[in-house]
C-alpha positions, -999 to 999 in steps of 0.1 A, spaced: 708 -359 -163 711 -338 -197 683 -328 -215 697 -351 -238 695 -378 -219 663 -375 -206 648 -369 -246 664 -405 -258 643 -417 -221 613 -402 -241 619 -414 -272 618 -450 -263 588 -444 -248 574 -430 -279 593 -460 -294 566 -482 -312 535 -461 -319 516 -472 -288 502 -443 -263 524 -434 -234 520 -411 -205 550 -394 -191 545 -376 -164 570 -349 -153 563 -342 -113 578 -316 -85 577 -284 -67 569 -250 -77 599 -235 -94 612 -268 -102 614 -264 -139 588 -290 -151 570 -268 -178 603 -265 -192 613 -294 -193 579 -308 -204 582 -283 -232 617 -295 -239 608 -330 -245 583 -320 -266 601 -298 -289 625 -323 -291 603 -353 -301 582 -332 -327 545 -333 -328 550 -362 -347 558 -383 -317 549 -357 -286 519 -335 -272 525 -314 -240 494 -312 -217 496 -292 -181 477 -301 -155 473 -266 -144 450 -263 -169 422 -280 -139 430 -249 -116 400 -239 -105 387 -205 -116 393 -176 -97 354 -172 -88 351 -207 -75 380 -202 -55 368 -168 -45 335 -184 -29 356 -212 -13 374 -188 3 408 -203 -11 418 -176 -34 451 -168 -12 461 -203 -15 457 -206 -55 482 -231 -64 472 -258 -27 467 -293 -34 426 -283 -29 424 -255 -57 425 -283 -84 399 -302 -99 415 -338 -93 386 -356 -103 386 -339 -139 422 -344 -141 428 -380 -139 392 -380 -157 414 -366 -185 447 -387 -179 420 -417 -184 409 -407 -217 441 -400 -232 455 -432 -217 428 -453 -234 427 -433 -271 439 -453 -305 451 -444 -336 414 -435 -358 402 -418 -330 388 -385 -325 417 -358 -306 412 -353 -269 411 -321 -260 424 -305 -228 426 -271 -211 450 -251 -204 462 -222 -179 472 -188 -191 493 -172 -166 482 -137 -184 452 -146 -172 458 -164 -139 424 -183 -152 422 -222 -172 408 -222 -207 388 -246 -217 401 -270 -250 432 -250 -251 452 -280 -268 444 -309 -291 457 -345 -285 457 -362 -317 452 -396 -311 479 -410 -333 506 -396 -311 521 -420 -294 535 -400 -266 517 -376 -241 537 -351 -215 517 -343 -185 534 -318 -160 522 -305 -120 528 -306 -88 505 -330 -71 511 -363 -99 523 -383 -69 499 -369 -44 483 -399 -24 449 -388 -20 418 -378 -38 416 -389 -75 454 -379 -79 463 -420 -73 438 -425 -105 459 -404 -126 490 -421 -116 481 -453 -121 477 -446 -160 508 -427 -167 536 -449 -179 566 -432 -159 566 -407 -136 602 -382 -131 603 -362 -103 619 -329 -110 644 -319 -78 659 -284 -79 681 -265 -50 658 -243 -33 676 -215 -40 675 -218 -73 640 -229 -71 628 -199 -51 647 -169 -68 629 -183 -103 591 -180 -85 600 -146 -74 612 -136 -110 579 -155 -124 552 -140 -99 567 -99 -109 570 -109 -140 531 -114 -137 527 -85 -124 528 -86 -81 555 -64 -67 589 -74 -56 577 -80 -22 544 -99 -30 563 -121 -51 587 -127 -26 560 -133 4 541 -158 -22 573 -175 -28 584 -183 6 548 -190 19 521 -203 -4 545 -217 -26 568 -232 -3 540 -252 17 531 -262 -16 568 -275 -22 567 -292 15 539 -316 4 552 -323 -29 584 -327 -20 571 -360 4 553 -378 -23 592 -376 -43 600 -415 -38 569 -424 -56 587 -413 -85 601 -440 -107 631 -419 -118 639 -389 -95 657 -362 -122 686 -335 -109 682 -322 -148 710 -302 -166 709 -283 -196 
C-alpha cells in the first residue's frame, strides 16, 4: 500500500468529526513512527494528533532497580496499565472538553517526558504507534479494544534490521553495540510481536 493509500484509509476515519483511534502496530525497525508521523502530516492538525506509546517506557532508574535495563525496549519495560489508561481517555473525550495530554520518549534522552503532547479534544482522529498494541496480555487487550483499527506494519528483516543499527549509532552506541542490540534485544522483541500480527485488522507491506 502507498502512503497514499493508507492516508485516504485515515481520512475516512477522520471522516465525520467523531474520535477515532488508529493504531499503527509492528516490530522494531518496522517504520511505524514514520508512518504514524506521515498520516499525521498528511491529515493536518485539523483532523490528526500523533501519540507514541513509547512515551510509557519506564524510566531508566526503575528499570535499573528491576534489573531490566539491558532489555529496555521487552514487552515488561512498559507501563501497560498507564497506557491503555490513556488510550481510554482519549477514546472517551468530546468536542468542549479539556485536551488530554500524553508523554512522550526522547530518544536524546533514552528517558519519557511527562505531557509532551496535547490532544485537543476536537480532533477527530488520534495515531497511536508501538510494538506491543496487539500483545495478548496484561492491560495491552484494554488498549486494543478502544482503538478503532489496528495496521500491522510488516517490513523484510533486512531492511528492518540495517535501519535499527543506523538508529542505535546514530544515538550514540558503537557500530558493534548497535549491531549486538539489533540482532538480540531487538530481535526477541520482533519474535513476539511478530506472533500477535493476525490480530491486526489490516496487515500493511507500506510503500512510499
Amino acid at each position: 500500500m502507498t502512503t497514499a493509500e493508507l492516508v485516504a484509509r485515515a481520512r475516512r476515519l477522520a471522516a465525520g468529526g467523531e474520535r477515532r483511534i488508529l493504531g499503527i502496530v509492528g516490530p522494531p525497525g518496522a517504520g511505524k513512527s514514520t508512518l504514524a508521523r506521515a498520516v499525521v502530516e498528511e491529515l493536518g492538525p485539523a483532523l490528526a494528533v500523533e501519540v507514541g506509546m513509547d512515551g510509557y517506557h519506564l524510566s531508566n532508574a526503575v528499570l535499573a532497580d528491576l534489573g531490566r535495563g539491558d532489555r529496555k525496549g521487552a514487552i515488561d519495560t512498559f507501563d501497560d496499565a498507564g497506557y491503555a489508561a490513556l488510550v481510554g481517555r482519549l477514546a472517551d473525550a468530546r468536542p468542549g472538553d479539556p485536551p488530554v495530554y500524553a508523554p512522550v520518549f526522547r530518544r536524546e534522552l533514552e528517558e519519557p517526558v511527562a505531557a509532551g503532547v496535547a490532544v485537543p479534544s476536537d480532533v477527530p482522529l488520534v495515531v497511536t504507534e508501538g510494538n506491543y498494541l496487539l500483545a495478548p496480555s496484561g492491560a495491552w487487550p484494554a488498549a486494543r479494544a478502544r482503538m478503532t483499527e489496528v495496521w500491522y506494519l510488516d517490513v523484510s528483516d533486512d531492511v528492518r534490521l540495517a535501519r535499527l543499527e543506523e538508529r542505535h549509532h546514530a544515538f550514540g552506541k558503537s557500530r558493534d553495540d548497535a549491531r549486538r542490540w539489533a540482532h538480540g534485544s531487538d530481535q526477541v522483541n520482533a519474535e513476539l510481536i511478530e506472533a500477535t500480527h493476525d490480530r491486526a485488522d489490516v496487515v500493511v507491506r507500506w510503500t512510499t
